[in-house]
N, C-alpha and C positions, 0 to 999 in steps of 0.2 A: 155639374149640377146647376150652379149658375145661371148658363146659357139657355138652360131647359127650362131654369122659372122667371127668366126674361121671357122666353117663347111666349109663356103660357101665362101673359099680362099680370103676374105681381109683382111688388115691388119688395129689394130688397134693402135692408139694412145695415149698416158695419162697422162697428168699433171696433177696432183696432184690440184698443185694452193691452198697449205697448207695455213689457215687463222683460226689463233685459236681460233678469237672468234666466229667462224658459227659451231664450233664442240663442245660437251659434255662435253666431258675430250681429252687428248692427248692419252689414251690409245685405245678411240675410234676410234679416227682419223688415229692412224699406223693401226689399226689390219683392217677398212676397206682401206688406203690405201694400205697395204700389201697383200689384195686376189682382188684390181684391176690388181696391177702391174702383179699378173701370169697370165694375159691376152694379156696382151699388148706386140707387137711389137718393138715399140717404146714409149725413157721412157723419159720425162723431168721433170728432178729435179734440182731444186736451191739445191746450198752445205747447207742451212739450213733441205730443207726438206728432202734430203742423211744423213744428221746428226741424225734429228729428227727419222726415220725410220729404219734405220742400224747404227747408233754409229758413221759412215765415210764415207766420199764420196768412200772412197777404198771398203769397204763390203756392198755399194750399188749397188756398179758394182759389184761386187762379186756375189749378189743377182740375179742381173737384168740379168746376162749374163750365172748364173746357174752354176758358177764356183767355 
């Protein structure tokens, strides 16, 4: 779905909206929030879930911005 409204020039969105107890394990929860995020346009993260996901809020913008 994704892929198809990249195609088709909009821009997506994605918060995460991390809540540990609706997910598995926490190794679940990064690895699918980490192949949302190279979707999205735009990213919103709490400094928890930058934590959670990249170690820093500094190497989630690192991440998010392809730097």
């Amino acid at each position: 779905m994704a892929i198809f409204i990249k195609e088709n020039g909009k821009i997506i969105s994605y918060d995460p909206n991390y809540r540990e107890l609706l997910w598995k394990d926490e190794q679940t929860a990064v690895a699918t929030i980490t192949e949302y995020i190279k979707y999205a346009d735009i990213i919103k993260l709490s400094k928890e879930e930058a934590e959670l996901i990249a170690g820093s809020v500094d190497n989630a913008i690192s991440m998010a911005t392809g730097m």
